[in-house]
mmCIF file of the C-alpha atoms, coordinates in Angstrom:
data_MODEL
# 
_entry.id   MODEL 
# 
loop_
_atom_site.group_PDB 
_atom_site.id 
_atom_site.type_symbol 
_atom_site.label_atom_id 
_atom_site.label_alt_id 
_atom_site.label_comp_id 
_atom_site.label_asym_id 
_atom_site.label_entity_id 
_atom_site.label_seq_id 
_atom_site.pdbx_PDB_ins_code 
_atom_site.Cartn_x 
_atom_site.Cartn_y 
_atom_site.Cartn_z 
_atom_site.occupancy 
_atom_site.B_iso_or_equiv 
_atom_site.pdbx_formal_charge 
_atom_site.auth_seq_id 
_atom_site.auth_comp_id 
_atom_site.auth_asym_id 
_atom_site.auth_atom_id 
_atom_site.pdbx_PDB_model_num 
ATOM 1   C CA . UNK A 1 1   ? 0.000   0.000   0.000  1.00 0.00 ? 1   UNK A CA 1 
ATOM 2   C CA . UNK A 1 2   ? 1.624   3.355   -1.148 1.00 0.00 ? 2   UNK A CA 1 
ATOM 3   C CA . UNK A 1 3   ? 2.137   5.450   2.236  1.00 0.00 ? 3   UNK A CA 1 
ATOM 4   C CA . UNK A 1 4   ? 0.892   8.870   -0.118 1.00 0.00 ? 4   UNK A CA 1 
ATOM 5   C CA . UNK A 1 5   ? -2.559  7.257   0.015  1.00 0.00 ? 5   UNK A CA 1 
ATOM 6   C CA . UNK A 1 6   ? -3.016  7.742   3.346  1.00 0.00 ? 6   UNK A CA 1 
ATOM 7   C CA . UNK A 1 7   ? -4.822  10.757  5.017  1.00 0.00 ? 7   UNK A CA 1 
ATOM 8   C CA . UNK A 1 8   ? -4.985  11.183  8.327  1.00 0.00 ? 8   UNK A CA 1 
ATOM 9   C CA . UNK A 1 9   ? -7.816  13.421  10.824 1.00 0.00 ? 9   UNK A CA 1 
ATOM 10  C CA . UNK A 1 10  ? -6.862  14.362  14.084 1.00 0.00 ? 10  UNK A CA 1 
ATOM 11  C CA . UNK A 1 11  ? -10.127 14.293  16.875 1.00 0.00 ? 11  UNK A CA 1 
ATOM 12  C CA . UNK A 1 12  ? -8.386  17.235  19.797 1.00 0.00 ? 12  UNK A CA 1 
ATOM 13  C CA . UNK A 1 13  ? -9.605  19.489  22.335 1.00 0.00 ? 13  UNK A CA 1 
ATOM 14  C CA . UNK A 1 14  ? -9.823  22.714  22.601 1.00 0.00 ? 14  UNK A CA 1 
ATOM 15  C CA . UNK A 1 15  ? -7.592  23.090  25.415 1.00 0.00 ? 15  UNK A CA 1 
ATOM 16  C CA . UNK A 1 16  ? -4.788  21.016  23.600 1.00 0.00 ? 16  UNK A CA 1 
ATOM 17  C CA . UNK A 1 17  ? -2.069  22.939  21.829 1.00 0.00 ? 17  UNK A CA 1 
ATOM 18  C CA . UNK A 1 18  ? -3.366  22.155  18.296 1.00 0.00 ? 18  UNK A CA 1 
ATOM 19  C CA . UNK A 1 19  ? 0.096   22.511  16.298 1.00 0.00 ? 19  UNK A CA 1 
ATOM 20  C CA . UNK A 1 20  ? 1.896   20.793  18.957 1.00 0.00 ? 20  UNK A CA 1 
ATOM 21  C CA . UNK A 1 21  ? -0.121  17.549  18.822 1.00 0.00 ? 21  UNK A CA 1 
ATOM 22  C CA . UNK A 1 22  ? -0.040  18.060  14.646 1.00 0.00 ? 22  UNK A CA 1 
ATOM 23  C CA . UNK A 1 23  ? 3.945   17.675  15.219 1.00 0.00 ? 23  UNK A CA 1 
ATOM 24  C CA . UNK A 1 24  ? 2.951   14.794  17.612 1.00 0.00 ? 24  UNK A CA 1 
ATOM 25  C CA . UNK A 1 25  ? 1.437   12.472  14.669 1.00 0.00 ? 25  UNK A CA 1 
ATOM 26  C CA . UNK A 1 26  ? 3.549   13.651  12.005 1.00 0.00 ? 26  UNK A CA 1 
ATOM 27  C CA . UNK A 1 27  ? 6.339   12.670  13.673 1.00 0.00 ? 27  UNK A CA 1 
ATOM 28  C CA . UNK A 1 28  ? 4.627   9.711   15.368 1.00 0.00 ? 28  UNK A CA 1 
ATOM 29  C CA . UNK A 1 29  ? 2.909   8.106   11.448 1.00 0.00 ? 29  UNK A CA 1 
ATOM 30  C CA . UNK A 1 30  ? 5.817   9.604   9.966  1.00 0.00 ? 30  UNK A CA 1 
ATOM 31  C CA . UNK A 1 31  ? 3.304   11.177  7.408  1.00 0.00 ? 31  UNK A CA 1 
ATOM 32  C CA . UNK A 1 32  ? 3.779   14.391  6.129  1.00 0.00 ? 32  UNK A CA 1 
ATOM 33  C CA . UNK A 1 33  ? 1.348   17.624  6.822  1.00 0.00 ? 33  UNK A CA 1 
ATOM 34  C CA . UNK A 1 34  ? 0.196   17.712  3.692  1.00 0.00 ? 34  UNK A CA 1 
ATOM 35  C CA . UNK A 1 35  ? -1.848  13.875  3.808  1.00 0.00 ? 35  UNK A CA 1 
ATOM 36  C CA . UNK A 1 36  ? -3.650  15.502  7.483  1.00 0.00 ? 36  UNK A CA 1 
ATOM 37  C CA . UNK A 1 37  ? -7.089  16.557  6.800  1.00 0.00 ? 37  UNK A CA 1 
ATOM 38  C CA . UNK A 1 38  ? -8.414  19.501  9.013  1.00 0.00 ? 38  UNK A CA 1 
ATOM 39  C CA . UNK A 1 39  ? -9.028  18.698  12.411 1.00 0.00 ? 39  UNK A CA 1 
ATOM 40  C CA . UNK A 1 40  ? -12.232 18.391  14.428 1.00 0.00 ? 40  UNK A CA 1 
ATOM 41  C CA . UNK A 1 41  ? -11.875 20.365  17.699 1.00 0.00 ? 41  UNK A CA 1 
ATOM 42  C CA . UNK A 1 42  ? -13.874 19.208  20.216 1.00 0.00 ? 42  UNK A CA 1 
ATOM 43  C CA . UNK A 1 43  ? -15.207 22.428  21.939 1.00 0.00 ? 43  UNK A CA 1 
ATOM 44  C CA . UNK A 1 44  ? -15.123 20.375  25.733 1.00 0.00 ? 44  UNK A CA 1 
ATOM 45  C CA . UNK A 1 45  ? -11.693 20.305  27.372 1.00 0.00 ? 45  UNK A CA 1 
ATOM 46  C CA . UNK A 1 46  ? -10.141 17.157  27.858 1.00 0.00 ? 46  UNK A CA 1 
ATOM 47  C CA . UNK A 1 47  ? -9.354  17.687  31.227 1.00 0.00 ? 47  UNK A CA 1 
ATOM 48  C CA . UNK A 1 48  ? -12.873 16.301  31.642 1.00 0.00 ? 48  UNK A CA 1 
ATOM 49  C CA . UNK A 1 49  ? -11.889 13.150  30.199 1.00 0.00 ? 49  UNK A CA 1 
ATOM 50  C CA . UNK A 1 50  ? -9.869  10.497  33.048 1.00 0.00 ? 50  UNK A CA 1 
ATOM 51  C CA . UNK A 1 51  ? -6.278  9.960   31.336 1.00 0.00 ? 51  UNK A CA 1 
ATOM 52  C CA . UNK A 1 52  ? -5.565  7.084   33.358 1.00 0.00 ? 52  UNK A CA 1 
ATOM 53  C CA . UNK A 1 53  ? -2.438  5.552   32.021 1.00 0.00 ? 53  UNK A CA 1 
ATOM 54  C CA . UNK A 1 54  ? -3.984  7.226   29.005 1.00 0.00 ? 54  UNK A CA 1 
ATOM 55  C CA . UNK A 1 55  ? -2.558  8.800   26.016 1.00 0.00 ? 55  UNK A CA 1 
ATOM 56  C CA . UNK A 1 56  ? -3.334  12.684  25.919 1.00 0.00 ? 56  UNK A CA 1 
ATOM 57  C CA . UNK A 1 57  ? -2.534  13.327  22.317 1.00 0.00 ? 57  UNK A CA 1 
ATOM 58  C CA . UNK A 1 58  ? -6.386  12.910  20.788 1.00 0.00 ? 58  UNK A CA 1 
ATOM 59  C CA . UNK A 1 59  ? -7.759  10.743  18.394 1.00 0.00 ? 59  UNK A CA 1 
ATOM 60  C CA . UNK A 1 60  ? -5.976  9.852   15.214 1.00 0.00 ? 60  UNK A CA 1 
ATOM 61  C CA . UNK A 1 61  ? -7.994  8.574   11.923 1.00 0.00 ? 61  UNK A CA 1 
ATOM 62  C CA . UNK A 1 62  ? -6.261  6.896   9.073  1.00 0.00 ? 62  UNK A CA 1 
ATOM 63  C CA . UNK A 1 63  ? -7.933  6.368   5.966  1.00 0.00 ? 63  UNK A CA 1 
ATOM 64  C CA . UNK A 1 64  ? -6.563  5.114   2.411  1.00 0.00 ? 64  UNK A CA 1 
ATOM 65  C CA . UNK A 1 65  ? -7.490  6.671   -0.673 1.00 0.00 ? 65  UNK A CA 1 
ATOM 66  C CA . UNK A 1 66  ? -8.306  5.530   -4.120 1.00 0.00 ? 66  UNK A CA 1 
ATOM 67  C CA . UNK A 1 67  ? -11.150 3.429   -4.998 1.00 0.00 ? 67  UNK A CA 1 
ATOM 68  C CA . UNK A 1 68  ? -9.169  0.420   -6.167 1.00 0.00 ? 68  UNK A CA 1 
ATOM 69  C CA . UNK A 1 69  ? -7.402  0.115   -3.266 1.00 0.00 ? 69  UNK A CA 1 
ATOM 70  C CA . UNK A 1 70  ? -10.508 0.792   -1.188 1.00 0.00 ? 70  UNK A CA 1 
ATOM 71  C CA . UNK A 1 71  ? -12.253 -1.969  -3.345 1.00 0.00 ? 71  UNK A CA 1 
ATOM 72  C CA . UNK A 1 72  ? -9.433  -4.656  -3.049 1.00 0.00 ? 72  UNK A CA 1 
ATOM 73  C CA . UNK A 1 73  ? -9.681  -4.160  0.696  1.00 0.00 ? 73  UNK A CA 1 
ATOM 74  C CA . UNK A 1 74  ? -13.092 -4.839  1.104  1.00 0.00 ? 74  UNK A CA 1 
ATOM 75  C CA . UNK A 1 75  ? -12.735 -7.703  -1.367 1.00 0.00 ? 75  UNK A CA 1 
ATOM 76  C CA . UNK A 1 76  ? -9.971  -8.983  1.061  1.00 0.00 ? 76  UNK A CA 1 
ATOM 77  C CA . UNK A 1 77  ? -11.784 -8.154  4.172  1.00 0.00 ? 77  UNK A CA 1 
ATOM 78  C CA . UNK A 1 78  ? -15.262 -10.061 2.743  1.00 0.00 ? 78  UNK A CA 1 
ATOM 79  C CA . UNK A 1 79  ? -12.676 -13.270 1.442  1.00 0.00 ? 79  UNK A CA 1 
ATOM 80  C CA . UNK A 1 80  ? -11.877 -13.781 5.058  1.00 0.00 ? 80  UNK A CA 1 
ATOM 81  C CA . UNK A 1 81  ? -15.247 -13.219 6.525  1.00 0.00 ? 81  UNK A CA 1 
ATOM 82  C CA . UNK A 1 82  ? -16.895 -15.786 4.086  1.00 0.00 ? 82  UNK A CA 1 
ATOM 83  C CA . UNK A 1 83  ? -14.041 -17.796 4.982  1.00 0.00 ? 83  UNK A CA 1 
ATOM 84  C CA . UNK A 1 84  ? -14.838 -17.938 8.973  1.00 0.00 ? 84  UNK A CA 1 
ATOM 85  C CA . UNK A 1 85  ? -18.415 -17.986 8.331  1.00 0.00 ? 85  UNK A CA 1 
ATOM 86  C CA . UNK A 1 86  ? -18.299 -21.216 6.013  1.00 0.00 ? 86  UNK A CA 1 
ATOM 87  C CA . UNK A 1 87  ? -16.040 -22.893 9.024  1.00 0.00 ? 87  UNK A CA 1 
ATOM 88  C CA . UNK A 1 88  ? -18.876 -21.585 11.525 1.00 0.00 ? 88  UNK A CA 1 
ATOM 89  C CA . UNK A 1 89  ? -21.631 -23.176 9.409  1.00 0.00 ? 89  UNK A CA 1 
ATOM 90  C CA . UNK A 1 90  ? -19.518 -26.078 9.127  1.00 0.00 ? 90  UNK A CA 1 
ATOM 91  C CA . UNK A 1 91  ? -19.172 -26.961 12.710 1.00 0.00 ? 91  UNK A CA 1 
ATOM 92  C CA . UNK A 1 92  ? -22.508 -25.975 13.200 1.00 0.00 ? 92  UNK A CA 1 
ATOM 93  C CA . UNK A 1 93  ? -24.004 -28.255 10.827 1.00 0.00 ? 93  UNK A CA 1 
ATOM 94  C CA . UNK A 1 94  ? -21.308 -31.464 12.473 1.00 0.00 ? 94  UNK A CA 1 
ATOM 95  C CA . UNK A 1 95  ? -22.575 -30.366 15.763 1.00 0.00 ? 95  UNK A CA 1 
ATOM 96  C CA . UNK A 1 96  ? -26.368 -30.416 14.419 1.00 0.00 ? 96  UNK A CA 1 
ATOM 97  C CA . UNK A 1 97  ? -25.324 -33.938 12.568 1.00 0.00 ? 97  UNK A CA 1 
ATOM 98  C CA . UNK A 1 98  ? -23.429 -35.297 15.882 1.00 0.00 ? 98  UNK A CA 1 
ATOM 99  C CA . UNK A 1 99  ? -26.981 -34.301 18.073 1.00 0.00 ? 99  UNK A CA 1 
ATOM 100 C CA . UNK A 1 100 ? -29.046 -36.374 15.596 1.00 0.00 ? 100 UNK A CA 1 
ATOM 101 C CA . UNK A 1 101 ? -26.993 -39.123 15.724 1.00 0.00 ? 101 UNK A CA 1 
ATOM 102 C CA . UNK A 1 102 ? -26.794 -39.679 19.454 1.00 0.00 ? 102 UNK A CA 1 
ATOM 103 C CA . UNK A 1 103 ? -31.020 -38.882 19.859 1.00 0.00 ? 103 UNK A CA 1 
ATOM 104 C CA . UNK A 1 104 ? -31.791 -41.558 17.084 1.00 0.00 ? 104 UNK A CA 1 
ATOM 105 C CA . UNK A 1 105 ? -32.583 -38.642 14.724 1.00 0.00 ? 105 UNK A CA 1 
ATOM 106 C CA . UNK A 1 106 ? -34.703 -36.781 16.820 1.00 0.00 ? 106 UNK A CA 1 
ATOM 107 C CA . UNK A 1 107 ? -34.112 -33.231 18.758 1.00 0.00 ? 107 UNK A CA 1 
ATOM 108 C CA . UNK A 1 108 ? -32.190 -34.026 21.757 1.00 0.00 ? 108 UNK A CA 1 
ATOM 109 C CA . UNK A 1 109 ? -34.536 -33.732 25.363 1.00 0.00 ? 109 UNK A CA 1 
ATOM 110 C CA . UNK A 1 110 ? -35.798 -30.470 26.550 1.00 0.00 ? 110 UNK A CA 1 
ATOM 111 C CA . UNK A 1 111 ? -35.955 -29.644 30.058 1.00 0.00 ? 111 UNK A CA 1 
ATOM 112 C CA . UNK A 1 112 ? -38.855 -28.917 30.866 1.00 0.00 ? 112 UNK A CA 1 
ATOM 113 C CA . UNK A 1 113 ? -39.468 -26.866 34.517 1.00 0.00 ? 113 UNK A CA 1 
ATOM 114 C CA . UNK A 1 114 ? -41.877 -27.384 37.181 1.00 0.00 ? 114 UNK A CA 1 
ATOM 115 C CA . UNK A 1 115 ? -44.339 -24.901 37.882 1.00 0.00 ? 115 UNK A CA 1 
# 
């Protein structure tokens, strides 16, 4: 995946210093300032928001661009779903197979609760 593709949105508060935490990710994605997007300042502080062990720099978004790339990775992303969801079904259907087997072919017993 070509690294100029990628365009990044900071999420910061209002109370942050806003070119200071632009350094921060630059520096951090090793992107240049030219693939950020504009930020969205949250108008709260985050001195409302409980840091513990936390991070303090905002939210960072990363998004690829180009719609072939975009469409290969949902291609990808739906290749490995199906994937898990056909071995799901799979042991599903063993499990349902294994049930009939050992109940003659039948549902298995209910329990039923006394009133």
């Amino acid at each position: 995946m070509p690294r100029e593709k990628l365009k990044v949105r900071l999420h910061l508060y209002k109370n942050m210093d806003i070119q200071k935490e632009f350094w921060f990710w630059m520096e951090a994605l090793n992107i240049p300032q030219e693939q950020f997007n504009k930020p969205y300042i949250k108008k709260t502080s985050s001195e409302r928001i409980n840091h513990k062990g936390g991070f303090g720099h905002g939210t960072c978004t990363v998004r690829i661009g180009g719609a072939q790339l975009a469409e290969k990775m949902h291609m990808s992303i739906k290749a490995i779903s199906d994937k898990y969801y056909k071995r799901a079904c799979s042991s599903v259907g063993k499990s349902a197979s294994l049930i009939k087997t050992r109940f003659g072919g039948s549902s298995p017993p209910t329990r039923t609760t006394q009133s």
